[in-house]
C-alpha positions in Angstrom: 0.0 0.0 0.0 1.4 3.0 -0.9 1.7 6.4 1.7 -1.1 8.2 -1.2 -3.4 5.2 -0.5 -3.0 5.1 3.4 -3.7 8.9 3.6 -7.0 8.3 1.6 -8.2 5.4 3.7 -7.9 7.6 7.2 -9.7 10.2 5.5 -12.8 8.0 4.7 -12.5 6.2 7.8 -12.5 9.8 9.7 -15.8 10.3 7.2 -17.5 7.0 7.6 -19.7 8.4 10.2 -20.3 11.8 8.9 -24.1 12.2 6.8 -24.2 13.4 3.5 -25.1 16.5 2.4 -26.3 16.9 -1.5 -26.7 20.8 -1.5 -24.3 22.5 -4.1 -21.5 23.7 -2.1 -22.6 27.3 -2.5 -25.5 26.6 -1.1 -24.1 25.1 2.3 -21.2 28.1 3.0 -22.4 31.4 3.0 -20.9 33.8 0.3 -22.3 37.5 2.2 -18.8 38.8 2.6 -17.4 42.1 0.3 -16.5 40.0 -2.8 -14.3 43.2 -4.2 -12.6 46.1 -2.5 -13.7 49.5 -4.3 -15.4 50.1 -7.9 -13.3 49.7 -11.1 -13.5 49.9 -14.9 -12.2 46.8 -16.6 -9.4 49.2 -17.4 -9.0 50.0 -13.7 -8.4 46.5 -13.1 -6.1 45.4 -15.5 -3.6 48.4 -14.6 -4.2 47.0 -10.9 -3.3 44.1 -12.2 0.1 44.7 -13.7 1.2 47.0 -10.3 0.4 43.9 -8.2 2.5 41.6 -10.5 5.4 44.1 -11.0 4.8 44.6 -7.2 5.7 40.9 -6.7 8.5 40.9 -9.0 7.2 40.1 -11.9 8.2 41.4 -15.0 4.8 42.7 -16.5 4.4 43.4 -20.7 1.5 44.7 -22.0 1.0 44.5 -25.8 -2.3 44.1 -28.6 -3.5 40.8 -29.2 -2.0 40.5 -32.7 1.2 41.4 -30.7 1.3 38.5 -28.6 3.9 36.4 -31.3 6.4 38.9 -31.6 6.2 39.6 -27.9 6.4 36.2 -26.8 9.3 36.0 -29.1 11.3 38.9 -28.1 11.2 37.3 -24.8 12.9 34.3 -25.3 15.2 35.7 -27.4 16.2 38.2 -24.5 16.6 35.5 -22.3 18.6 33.5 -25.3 15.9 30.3 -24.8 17.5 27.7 -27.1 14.5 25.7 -25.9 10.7 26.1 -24.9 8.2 23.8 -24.0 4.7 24.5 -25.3 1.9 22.7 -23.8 -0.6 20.7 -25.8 -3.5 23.3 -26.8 -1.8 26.4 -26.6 -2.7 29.1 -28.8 0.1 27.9 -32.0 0.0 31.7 -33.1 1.6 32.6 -29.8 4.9 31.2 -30.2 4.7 31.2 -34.2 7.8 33.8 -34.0 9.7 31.9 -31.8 13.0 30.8 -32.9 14.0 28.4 -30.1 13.7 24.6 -30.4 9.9 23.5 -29.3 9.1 20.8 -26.2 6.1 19.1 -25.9 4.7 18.5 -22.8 4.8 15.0 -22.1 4.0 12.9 -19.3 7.2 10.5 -19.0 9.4 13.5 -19.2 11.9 13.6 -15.9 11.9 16.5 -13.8 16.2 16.3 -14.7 14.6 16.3 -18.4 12.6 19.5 -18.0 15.6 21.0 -16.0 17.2 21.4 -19.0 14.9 23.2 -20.6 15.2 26.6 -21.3 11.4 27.9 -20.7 7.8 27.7 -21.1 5.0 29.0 -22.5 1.9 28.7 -21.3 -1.6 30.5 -21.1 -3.4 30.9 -18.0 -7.4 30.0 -16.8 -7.8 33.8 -14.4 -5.5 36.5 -13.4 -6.7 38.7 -9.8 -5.4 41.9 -9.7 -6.1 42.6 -6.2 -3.9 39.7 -5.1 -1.4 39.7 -8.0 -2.3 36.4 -8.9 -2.4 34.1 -11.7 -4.0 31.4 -11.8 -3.2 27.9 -13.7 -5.6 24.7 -14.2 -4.2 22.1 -16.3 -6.1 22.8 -18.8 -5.6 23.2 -22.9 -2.5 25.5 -23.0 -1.5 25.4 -19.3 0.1 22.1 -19.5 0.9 20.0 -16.2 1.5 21.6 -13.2 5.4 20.4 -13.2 6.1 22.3 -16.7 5.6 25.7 -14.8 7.3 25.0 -11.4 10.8 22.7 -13.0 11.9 25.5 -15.5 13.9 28.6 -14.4 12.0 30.7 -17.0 7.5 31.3 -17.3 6.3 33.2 -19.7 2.3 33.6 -18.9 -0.2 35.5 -21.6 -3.5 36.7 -20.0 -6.0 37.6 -22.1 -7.3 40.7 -20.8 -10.0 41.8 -19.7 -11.9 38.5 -20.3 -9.2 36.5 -17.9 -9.0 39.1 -15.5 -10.9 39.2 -12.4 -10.4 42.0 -9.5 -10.5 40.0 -6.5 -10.0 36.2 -5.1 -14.2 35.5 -4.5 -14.9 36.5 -8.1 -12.4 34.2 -9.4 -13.2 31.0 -7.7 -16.5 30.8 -9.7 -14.6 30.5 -12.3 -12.3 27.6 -11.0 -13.1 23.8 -11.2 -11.9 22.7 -7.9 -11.7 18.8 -8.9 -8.4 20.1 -11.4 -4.9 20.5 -10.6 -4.7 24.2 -9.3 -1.7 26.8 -9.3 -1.7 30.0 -8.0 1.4 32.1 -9.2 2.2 35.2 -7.3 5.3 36.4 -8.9 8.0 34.4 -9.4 9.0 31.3 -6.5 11.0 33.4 -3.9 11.6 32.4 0.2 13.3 34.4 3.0 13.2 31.4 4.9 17.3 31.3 5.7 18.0 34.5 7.4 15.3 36.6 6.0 17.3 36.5 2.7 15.2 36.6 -0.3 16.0 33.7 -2.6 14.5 33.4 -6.0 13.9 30.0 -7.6 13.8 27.6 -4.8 10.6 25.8 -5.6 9.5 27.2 -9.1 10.7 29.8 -12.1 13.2 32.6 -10.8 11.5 35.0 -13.7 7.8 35.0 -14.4 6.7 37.6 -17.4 3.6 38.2 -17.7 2.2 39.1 -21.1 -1.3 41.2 -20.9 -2.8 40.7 -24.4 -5.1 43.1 -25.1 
């Protein structure tokens, strides 16, 4: 038995005894708390956005839609990406300018494997500006959770203002809470060891965010 499938047996065990309860979720916990802080245009938010990303270290690009190729490519170039992995399902006009040598993102790849590439490319399911967060699901150009926390380099396009939400309670709507999760505020940093900020201990020392108007 493995330590995944002892963990699930104690949690139905503790739940054997506990009735069950068909109401919708939303139905059972109250949602009557402020949802947003303050009134703002979409515009409002999106420029909220970017100051809370920038503000978390993030390095924050905001271009045209029909912009997005040469943006994403003047990225990697910059950061002289020989490589980039490119999830399944992500938008192929994206990375169409890229001249680095394209990764697929597949499941027997080793996290040494994805070490050595260079960075990644990936879309994004809801950005919240009041929190500086985005927000990543797993889904069709998001790829696995492991393709945006093993290389040193994330490059994230939102697609604002439709991804863009202002604040954590208006987001979660949006969120299926059966799929994989991450929430991405800034790039992976700790202070852990002597209050020294260290970048790139458990995910991508540079996050750039690309807000695709």
């Amino acid at each position: 038995m493995s330590s995944r499938e002892r963990i699930l047996g104690r949690v139905r065990r503790a739940l054997a005894d506990v009735p069950r309860d068909e109401r919708p979720y939303e139905e059972v916990i109250a949602r009557d708390y402020l949802r947003e802080h303050g009134r703002r245009g979409a515009a409002e938010t999106v420029d909220l956005l970017a100051r809370n990303l920038a503000g978390y270290r993030a390095l924050v690009h905001r271009c045209a839609a029909g912009e997005v190729a040469a943006t994403v490519a003047g990225l990697l170039a910059a950061r002289g990406a020989r490589t980039v992995l490119v999830p399944a399902g992500l938008d192929p006009d994206w990375v169409a300018a890229c001249g680095a040598e394209r990764v697929g993102d597949r499941a027997e790849s080793t996290p040494d494997e994805l070490d050595l590439v260079d960075s990644v490319v990936t879309g994004c399911a809801v950005a919240i500006a009041e929190t500086g967060t985005i927000v990543l699901d797993g889904s069709a150009g998001q790829g696995r959770r492991r393709v945006t926390l093993v290389p040193d380099h994330h490059v994230c396009v939102v697609r604002v203002p439709d991804q863009v939400v202002a604040s954590v309670p208006l987001a979660l709507p949006r969120l299926d809470p059966a799929r994989p999760l991450t929430w991405i505020s800034g790039p992976s940093a700790t202070s852990d060891i002597e209050l020294s900020r260290v970048e790139g201990v458990h995910g991508p020392r540079t996050l750039e965010v690309v807000l695709a108007e």
